[in-house]
N, C-alpha and C positions, 0 to 999 in steps of 0.2 A: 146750365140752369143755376148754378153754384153764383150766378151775379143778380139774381132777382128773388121777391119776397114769395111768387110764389111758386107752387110744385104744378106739373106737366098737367094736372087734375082740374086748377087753380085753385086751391086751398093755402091758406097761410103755411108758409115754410118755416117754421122754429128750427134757428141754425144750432148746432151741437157747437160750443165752445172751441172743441179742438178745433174745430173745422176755419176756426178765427183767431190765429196766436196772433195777431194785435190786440182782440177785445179781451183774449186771456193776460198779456201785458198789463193794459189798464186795469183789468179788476185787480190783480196783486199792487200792482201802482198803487189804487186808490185806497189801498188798508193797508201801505207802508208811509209809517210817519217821517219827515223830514223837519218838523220843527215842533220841539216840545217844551212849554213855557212852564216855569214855577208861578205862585201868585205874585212874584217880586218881578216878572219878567228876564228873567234867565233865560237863556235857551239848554236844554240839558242833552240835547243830542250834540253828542264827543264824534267830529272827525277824525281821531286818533283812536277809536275803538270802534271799528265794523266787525259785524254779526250778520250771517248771510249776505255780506255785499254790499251789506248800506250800514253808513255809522248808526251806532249803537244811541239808547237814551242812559245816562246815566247818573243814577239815583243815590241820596244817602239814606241809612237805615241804623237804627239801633234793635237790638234784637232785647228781650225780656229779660236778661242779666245785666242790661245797660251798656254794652260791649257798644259802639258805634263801628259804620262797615259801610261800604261803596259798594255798588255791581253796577254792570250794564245790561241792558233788557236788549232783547229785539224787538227793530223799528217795525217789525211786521208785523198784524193783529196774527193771533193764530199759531205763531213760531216762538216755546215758550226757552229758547238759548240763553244762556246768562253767562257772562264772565263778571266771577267776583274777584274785586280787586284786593278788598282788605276786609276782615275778620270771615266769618261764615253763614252758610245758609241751613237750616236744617227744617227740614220738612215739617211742616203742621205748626211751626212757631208763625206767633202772631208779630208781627212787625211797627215801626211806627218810621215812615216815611216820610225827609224831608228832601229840600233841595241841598248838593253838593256846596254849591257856593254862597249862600244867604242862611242854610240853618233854616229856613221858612217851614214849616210842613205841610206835604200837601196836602190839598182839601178834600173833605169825604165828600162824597157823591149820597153814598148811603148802605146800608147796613148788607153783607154779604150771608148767603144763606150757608157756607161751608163749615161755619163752625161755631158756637156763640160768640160774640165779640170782634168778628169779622166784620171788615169794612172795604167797603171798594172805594180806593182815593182815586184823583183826578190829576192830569197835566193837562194842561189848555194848549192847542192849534195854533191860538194868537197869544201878543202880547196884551191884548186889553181883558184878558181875563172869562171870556166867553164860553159858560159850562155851552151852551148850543153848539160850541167848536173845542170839542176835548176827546181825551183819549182816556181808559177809566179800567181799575185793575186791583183786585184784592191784594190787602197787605199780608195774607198768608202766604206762606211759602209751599211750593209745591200747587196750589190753588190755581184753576187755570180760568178762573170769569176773570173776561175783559170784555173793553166795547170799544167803539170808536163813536164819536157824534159829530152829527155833519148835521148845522139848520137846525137841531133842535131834534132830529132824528137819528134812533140808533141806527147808523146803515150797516153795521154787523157787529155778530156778537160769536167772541170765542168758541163759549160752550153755552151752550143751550141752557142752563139750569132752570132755576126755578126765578128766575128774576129777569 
């Protein structure tokens, strides 16, 4: 029965995920990022630094003493691993987000509700610049809103907050 929609009754069958590790596949697939653009057109996902299995995105930052610092994020929505490479992270600091190799900074999306002065900035999917294809993430540290946008629609979102 495990090869048709419906059950022995005939009533629609809603299959349980496990029950499909292909479709479980694709859904991690589909909110693991493989290309992440600055506004300058970079690509900022490092073959040379995987996190979970898939290379890393990797960002630069200046932290509120002016200290400038590199980390890598996970390409997967939801998995919040970091390897930093230079200066530090400290929890609840507010950060200011550019690209590694242009100095560009990235662009806010819009204002995060974790803390006053929180903002969720953006990497874009493509290179033409398309917030409708980006990926989106508060510059607080420790803060776990993210999103992914696909078409103009959020098709998930980290945490649930208020936004």
């Amino acid at each position: 029965m495990a090869s048709t929609i419906y059950d022995k009754d005939g009533r629609l069958r809603i299959p349980n995920p496990d029950e499909w590790p292909v479709a479980k596949a694709f859904v991690r697939e589909a909110v693991t990022v493989s290309a992440a653009f600055c506004p300058e057109g970079h690509d900022l996902v490092d073959p040379d630094r995987a996190i979970g299995g898939s290379p890393g995105i990797r960002i630069g930052f200046r932290r509120p003493d002016g200290e400038v610092g590199e980390v890598v994020l996970n390409p997967t929505l939801g998995c919040f691993d970091k390897i930093v490479l230079s200066s530090e992270l400290v929890n609840g600091e507010e950060l200011s987000l550019f690209c590694p190799v242009c100095h560009a900074p990235l662009p806010i999306l819009m204002e995060c509700h974790c803390q006053e002065g929180a903002v969720v900035n953006m990497l874009y999917l493509t290179r033409d610049n398309d917030p409708y294809h980006a990926i989106a993430f508060c510059n607080v540290v420790g803060c776990r809103n993210s999103s992914m946008i696909r078409t103009g629609d959020v098709i998930r979102a980290a945490n649930l907050g208020e936004w």
